[in-house]
C-alpha positions as CSV (number, residue, x, y, z in Angstrom):
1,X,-51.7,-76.5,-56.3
2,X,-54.1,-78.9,-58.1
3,X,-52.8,-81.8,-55.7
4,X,-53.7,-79.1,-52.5
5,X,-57.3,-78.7,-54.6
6,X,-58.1,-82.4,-54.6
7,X,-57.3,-82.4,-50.8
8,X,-59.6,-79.9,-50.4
9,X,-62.5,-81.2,-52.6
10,X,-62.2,-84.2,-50.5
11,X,-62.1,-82.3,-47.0
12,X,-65.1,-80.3,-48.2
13,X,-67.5,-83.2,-48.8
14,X,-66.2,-84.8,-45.5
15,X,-67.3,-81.9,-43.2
16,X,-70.1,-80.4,-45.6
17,X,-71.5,-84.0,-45.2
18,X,-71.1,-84.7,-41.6
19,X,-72.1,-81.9,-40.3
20,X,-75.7,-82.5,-42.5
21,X,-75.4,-79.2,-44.7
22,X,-78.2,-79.0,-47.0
23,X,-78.0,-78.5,-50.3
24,X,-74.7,-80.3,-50.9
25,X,-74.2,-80.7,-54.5
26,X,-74.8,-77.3,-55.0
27,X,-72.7,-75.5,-52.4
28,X,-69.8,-78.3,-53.9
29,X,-70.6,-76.5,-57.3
30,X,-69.7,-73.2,-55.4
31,X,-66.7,-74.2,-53.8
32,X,-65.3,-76.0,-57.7
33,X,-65.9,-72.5,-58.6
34,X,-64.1,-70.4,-56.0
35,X,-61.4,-72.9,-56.7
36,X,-60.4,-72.3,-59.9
37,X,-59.8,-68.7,-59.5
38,X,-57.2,-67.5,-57.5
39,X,-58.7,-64.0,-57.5
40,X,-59.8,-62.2,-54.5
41,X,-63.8,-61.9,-55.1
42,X,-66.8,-60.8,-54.1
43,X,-70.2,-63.6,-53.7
44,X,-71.3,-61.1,-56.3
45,X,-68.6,-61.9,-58.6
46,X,-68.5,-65.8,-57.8
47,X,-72.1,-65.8,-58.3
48,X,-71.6,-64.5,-61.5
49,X,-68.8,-67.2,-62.8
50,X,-71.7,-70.0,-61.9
51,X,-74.1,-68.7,-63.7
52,X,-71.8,-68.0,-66.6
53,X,-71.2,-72.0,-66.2
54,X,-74.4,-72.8,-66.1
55,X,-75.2,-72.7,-62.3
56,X,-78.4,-71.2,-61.5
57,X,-77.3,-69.9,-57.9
58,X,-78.5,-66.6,-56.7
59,X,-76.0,-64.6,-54.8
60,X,-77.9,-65.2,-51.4
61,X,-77.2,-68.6,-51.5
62,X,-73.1,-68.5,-52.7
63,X,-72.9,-65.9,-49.9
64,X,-74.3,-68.0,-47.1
65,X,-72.0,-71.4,-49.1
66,X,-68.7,-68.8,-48.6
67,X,-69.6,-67.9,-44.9
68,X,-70.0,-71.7,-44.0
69,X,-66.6,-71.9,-46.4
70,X,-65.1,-69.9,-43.8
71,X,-66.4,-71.1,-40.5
72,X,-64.8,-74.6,-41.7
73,X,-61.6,-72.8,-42.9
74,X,-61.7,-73.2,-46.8
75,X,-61.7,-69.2,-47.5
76,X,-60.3,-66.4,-46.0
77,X,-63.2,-62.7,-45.8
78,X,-60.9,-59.6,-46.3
79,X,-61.8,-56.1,-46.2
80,X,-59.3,-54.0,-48.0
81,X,-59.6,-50.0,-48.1
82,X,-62.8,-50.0,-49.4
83,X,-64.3,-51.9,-47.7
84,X,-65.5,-54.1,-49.8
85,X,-66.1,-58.2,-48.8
86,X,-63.6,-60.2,-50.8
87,X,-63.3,-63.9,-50.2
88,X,-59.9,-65.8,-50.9
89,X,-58.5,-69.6,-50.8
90,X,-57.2,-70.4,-46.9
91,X,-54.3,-73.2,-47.9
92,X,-53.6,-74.7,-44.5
93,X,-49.9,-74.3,-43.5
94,X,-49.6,-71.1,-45.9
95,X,-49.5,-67.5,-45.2
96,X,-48.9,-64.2,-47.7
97,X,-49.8,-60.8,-47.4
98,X,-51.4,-58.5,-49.9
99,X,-50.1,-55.5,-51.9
100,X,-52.9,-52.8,-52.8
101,X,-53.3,-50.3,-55.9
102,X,-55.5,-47.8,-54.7
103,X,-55.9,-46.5,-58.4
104,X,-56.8,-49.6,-59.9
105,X,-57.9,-51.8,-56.7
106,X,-55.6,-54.7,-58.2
107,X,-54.1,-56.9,-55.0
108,X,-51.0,-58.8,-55.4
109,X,-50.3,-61.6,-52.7
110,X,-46.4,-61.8,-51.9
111,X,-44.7,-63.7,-49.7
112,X,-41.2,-62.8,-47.9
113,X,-39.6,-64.8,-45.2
114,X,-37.6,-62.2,-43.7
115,X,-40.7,-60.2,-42.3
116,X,-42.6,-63.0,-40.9
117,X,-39.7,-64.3,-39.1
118,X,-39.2,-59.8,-38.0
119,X,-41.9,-60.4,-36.8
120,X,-42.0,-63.1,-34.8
121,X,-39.0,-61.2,-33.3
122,X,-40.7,-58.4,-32.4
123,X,-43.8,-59.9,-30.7
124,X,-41.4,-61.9,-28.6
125,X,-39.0,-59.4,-27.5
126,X,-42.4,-57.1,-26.5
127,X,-43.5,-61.0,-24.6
128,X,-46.2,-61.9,-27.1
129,X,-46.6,-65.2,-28.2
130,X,-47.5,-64.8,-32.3
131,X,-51.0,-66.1,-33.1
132,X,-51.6,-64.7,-36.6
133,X,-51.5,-61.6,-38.4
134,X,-51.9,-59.7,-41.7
135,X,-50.1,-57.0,-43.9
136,X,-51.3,-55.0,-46.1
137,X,-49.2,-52.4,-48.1
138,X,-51.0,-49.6,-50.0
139,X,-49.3,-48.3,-53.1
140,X,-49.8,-47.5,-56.8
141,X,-48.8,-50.2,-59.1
142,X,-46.6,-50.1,-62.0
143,X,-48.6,-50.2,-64.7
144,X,-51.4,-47.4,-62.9
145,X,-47.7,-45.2,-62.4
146,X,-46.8,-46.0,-66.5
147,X,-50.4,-44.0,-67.4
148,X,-50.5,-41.4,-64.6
149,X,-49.3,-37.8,-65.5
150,X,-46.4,-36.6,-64.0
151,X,-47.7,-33.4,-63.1
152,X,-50.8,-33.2,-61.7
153,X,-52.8,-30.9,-59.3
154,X,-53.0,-31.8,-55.8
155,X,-56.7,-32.4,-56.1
156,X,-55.9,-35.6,-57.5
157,X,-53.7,-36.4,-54.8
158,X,-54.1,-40.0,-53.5
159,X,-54.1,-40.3,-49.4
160,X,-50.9,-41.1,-47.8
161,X,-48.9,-39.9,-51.6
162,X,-45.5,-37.9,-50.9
163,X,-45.3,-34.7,-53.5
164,X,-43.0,-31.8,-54.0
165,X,-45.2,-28.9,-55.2
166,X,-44.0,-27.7,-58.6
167,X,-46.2,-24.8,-59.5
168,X,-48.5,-22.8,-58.0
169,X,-51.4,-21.4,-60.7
170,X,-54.1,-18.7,-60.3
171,X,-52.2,-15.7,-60.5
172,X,-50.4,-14.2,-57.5
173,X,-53.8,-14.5,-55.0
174,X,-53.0,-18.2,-54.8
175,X,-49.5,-18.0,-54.4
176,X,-49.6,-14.9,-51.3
177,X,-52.1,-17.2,-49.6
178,X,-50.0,-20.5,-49.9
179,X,-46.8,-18.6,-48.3
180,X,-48.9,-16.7,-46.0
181,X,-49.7,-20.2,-44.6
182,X,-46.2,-21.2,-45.0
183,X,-46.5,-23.4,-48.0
184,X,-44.2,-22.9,-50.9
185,X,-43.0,-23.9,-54.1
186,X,-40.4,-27.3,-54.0
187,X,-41.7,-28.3,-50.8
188,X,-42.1,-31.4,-50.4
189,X,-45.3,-32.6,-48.8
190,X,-47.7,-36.0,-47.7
191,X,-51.8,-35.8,-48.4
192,X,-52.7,-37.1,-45.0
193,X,-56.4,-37.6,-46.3
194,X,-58.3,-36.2,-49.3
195,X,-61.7,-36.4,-49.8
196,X,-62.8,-35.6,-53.7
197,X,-65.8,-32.9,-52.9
198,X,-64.1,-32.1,-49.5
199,X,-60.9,-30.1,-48.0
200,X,-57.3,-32.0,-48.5
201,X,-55.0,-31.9,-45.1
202,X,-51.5,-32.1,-46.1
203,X,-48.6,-32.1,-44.2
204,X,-45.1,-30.2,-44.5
205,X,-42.6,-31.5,-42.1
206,X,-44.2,-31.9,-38.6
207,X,-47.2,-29.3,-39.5
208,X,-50.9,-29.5,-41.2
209,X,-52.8,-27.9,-43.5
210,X,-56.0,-27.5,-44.6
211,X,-57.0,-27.1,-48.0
212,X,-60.0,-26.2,-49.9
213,X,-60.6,-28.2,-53.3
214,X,-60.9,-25.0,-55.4
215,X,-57.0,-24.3,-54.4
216,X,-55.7,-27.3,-54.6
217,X,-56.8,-27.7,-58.1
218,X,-54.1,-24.7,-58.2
219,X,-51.5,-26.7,-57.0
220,X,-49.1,-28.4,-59.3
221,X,-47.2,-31.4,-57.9
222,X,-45.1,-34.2,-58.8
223,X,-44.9,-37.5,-56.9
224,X,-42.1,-38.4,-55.1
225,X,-40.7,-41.6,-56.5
226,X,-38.8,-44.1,-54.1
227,X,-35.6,-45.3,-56.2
């Protein structure tokens, strides 16, 4: 990797320079920077490693030095669930694909031979001639899992979770209103989306339902762990 750094160093200063980009020395401070890290970050972030350094770079100027890091393929923008801008290294020849937590917003880059080459299958047996593409797999990691309760009310449900309902609290009202809907203690269920100060839409078997944040607080579930 430090080898594939030097190259890059050296490719930087050759296009930077013929192409006439001001402020050279500066923008080659940025890039140093970015390259020692092999976190996904924000200019804000970056920004904030230069100064630490020393570099007295405002974050208008590292984001404009990552855009033009981009156009001429040394980074990579992302976008994950949040939305948020994240800027990684773009090693020519290389490809991975990221892993999510959406608890603690880690990403993990992995790497696996067997679905690129799935999926070069797939685009080819549907006629498509494989350009590029990205994965990106949503989860909770291990060590978010290790702090988490095992019971928990459905309120605190993460999207796209699988549950089995446990317990239904709040006295029998609750409970005649779940069954009246059809929902019912040890079902197993998937929060298709849940908004915290809105209503959670969950969904047993092929139906939906819609749920107001005051009952699902009532809810007791348990996540469904894959083995």
């Amino acid at each position: 990797m430090i080898r594939t750094h030097k190259q890059e160093k050296k490719q930087f200063e050759k296009l930077f320079k013929k192409g006439n980009i001001d402020d050279f020395e500066d923008r080659f401070k940025v890039l140093e920077a970015f390259l020692q890290t092999e976190k996904h970050l924000t200019s804000a972030e970056l920004t904030q490693i230069l100064n630490d350094n020393g570099h007295n770079l405002d974050n208008e100027f590292v984001r404009d030095t990552l855009k033009l890091m981009c156009n001429f393929g040394f980074a990579l923008k992302n976008k994950f669930d949040n939305g948020v801008v994240r800027y990684e290294h773009l090693h020519l020849g290389q490809h991975h694909d990221h892993m999510i937590c959406i608890k603690c917003k880690k990403i993990v880059e992995f790497e696996e031979d067997a679905i690129e080459n799935l999926q070069v299958n797939i685009a080819s047996k549907h006629g498509f001639h494989l350009l590029q593409h990205k994965m990106e797999l949503y989860g909770i990691c291990s060590e978010c899992l290790k702090e988490r309760e095992r019971l928990m009310p459905l309120s605190m449900a993460k999207q796209g979770e699988r549950l089995v309902i446990r317990e239904i609290m709040g006295g029998s009202g609750a409970r005649m209103r779940l069954l009246s809907m059809g929902i019912r203690p040890e079902d197993e269920i998937e929060v298709v989306t849940n908004f915290s100060k809105g209503q959670v839409v969950i969904a047993v078997q092929s139906s939906r339902y819609v749920i107001g944040q005051g009952l699902a607080q009532k809810i007791i579930v348990e996540p469904v762990i894959e083995c």
